[in-house]
ZARO-662509 format. One record per atom (N, C-alpha, C): residue number from 1; residue in one letter; x, y, z. Coordinates in steps of 0.05 Angstrom, whole numbers, always signed. Example, Ala and Ser with C-alpha at 12.3 -4.5 7.8 and 13.67 -1.06 7.14 Angstrom:
BEGIN
<1 'a' <+264 -114 +156>>
<1 'a' <+246 -90 +156>>
<1 'a' <+264 -66 +156>>
<2 's' <+257 -45 +142>>
<2 's' <+273 -21 +143>>
<2 's' <+258 +1 +157>>
***
This chain:
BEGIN
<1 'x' <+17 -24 +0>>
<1 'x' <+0 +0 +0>>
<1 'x' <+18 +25 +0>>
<2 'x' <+13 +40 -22>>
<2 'x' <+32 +67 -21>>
<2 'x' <+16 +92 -3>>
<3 'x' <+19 +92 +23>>
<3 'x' <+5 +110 +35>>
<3 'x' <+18 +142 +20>>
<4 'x' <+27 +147 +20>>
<4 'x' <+39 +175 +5>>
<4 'x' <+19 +187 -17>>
<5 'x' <+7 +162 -35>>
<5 'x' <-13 +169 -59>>
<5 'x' <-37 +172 -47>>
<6 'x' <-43 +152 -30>>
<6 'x' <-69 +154 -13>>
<6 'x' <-73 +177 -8>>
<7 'x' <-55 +187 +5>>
<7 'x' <-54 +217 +27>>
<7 'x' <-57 +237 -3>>
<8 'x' <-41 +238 -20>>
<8 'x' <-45 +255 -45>>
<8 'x' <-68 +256 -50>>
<9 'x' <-84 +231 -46>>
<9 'x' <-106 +225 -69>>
<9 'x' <-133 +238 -52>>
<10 'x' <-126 +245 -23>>
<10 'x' <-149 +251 -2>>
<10 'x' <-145 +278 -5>>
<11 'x' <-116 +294 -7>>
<11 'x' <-121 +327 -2>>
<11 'x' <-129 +328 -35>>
<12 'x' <-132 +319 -54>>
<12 'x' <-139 +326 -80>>
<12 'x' <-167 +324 -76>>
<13 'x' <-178 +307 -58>>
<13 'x' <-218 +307 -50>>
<13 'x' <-228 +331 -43>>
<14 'x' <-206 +334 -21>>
<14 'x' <-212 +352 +1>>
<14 'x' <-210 +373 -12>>
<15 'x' <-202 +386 -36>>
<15 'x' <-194 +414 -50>>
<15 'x' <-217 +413 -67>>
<16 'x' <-231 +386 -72>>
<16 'x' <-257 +385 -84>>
<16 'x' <-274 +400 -68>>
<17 'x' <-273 +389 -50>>
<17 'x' <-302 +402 -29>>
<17 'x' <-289 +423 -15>>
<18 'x' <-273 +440 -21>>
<18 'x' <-268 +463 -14>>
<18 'x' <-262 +470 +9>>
<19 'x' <-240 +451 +18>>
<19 'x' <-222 +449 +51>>
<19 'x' <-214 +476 +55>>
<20 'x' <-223 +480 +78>>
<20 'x' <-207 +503 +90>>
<20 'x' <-234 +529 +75>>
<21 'x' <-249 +530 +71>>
<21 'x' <-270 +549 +67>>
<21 'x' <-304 +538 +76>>
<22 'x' <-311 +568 +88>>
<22 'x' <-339 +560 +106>>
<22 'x' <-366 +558 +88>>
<23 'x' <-379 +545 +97>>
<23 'x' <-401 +543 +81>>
<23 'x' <-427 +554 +93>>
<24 'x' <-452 +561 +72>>
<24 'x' <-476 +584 +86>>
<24 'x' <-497 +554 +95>>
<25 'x' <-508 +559 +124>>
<25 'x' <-519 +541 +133>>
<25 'x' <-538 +566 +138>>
<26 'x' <-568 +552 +130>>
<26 'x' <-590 +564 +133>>
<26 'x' <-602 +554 +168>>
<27 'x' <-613 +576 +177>>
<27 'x' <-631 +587 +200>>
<27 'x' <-656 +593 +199>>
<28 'x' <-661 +583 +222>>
<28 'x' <-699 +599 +222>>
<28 'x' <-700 +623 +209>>
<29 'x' <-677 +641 +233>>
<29 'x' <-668 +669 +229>>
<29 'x' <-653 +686 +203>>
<30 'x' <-647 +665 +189>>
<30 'x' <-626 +676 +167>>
<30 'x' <-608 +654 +160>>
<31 'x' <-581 +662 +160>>
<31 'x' <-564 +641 +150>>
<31 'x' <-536 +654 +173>>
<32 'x' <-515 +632 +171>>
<32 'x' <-488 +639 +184>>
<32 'x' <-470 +617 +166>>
<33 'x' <-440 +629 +165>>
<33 'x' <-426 +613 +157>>
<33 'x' <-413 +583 +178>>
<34 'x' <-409 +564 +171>>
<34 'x' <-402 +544 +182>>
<34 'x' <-379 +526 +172>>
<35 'x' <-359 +521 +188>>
<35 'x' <-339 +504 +171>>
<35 'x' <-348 +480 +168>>
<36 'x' <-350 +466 +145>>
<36 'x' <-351 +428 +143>>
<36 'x' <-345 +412 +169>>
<37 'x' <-355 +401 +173>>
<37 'x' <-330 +377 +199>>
<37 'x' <-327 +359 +186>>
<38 'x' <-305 +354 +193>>
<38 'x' <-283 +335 +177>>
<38 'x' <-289 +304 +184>>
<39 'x' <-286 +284 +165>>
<39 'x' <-282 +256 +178>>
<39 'x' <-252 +241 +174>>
<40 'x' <-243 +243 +205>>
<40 'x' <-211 +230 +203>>
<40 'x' <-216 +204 +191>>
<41 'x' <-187 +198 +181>>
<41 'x' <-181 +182 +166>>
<41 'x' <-155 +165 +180>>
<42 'x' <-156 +145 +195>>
<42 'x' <-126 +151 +204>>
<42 'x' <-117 +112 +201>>
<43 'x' <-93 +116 +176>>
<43 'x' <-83 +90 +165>>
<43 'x' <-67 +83 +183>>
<44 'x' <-60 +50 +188>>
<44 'x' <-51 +40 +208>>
<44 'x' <-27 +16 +180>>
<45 'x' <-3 +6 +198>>
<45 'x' <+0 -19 +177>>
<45 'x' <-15 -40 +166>>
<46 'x' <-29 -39 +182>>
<46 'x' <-52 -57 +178>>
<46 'x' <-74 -58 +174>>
<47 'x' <-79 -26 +163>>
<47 'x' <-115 -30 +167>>
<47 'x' <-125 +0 +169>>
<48 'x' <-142 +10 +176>>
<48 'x' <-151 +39 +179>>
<48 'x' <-175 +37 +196>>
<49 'x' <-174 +61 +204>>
<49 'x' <-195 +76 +220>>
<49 'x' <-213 +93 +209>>
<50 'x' <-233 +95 +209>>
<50 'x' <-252 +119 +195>>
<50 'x' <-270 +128 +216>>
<51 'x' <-261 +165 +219>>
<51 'x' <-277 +178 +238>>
<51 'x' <-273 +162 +260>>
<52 'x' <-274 +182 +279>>
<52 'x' <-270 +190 +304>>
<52 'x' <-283 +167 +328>>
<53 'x' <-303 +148 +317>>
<53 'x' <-311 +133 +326>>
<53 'x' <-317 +99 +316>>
<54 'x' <-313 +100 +295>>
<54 'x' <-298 +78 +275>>
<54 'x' <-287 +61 +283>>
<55 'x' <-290 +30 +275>>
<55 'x' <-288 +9 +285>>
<55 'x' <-256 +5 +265>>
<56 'x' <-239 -9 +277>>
<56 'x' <-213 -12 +261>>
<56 'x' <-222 -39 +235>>
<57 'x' <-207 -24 +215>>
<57 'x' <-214 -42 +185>>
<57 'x' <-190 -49 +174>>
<58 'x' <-192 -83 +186>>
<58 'x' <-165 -98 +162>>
<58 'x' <-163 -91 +131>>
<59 'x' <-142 -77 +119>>
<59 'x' <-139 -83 +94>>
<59 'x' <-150 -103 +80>>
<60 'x' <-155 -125 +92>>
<60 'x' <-161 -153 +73>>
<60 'x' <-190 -155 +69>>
<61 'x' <-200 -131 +85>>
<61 'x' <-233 -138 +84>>
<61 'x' <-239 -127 +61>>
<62 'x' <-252 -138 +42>>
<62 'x' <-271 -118 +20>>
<62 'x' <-284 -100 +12>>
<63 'x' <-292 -97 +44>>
<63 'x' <-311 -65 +45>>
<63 'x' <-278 -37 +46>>
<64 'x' <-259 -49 +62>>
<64 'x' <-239 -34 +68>>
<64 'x' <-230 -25 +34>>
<65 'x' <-214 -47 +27>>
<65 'x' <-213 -44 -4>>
<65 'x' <-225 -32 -27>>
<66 'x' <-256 -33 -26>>
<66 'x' <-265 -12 -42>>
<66 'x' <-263 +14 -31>>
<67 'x' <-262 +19 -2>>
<67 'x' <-262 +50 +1>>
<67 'x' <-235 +60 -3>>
<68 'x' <-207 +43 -4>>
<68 'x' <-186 +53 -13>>
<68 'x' <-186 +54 -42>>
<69 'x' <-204 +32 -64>>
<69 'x' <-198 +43 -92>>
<69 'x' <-220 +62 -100>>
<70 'x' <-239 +69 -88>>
<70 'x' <-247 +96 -88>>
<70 'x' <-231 +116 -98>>
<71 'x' <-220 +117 -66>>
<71 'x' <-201 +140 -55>>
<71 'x' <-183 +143 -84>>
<72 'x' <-164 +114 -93>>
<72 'x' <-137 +108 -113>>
<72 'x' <-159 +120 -137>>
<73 'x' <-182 +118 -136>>
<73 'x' <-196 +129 -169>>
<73 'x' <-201 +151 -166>>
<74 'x' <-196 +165 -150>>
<74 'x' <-206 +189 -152>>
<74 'x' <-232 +201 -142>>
<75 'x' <-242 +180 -128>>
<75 'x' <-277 +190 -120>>
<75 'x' <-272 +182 -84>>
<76 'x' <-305 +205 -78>>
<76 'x' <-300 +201 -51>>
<76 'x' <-314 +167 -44>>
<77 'x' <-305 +151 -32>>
<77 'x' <-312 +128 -17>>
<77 'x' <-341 +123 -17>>
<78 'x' <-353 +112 -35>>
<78 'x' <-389 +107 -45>>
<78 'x' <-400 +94 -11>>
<79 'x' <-389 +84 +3>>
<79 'x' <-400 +80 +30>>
<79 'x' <-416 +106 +44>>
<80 'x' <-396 +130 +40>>
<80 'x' <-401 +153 +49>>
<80 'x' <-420 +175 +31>>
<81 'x' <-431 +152 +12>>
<81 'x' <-445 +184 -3>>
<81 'x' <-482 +187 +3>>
<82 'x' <-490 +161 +17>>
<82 'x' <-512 +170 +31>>
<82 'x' <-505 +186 +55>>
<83 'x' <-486 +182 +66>>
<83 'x' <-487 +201 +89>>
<83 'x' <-474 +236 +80>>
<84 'x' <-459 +237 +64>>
<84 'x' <-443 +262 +56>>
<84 'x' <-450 +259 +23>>
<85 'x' <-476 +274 +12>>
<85 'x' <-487 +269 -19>>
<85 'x' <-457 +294 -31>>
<86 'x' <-448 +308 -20>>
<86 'x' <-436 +328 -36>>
<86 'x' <-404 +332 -29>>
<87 'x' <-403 +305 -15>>
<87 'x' <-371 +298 -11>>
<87 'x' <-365 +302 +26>>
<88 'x' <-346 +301 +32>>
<88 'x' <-335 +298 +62>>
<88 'x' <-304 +299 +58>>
***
């Protein structure tokens, strides 16, 4: 696993959905800006973590694997697009 491309291939997402700029969240009252919250990502030798509360995922599992060739294709992780329709 070339973690280095991985990591490339996540801040190239993240510049998709426009890291580091706030977004207009509507109010009863009006609207305010809001930053995204982020979902950590955090690779292990063996396996990964997803978000902050995330059960640890062997490489060898299949569900693990498609969300890394996601990531290697260029798209965000199809696990995550009912929960995040416009990226994470």
């Amino acid at each position: 696993i070339d973690f280095d491309l991985i990591v490339e291939h996540i801040k190239d997402l993240n510049s998709l959905v426009g890291e580091g700029i706030s977004q207009i969240e509507h109010t009863p009252r009006g609207a305010r800006l809001r930053w995204p919250e982020p979902l950590p990502l955090t690779l292990y030798q063996n396996g990964i973590v997803m978000g902050s509360t995330g059960a640890f995922r062997p490489y060898q599992h299949p569900a693990t694997q498609q969300c890394l060739q996601d990531i290697m294709d260029g798209y965000f992780p199809s696990e995550l697009q009912q929960r995040y329709p416009d990226g994470v």
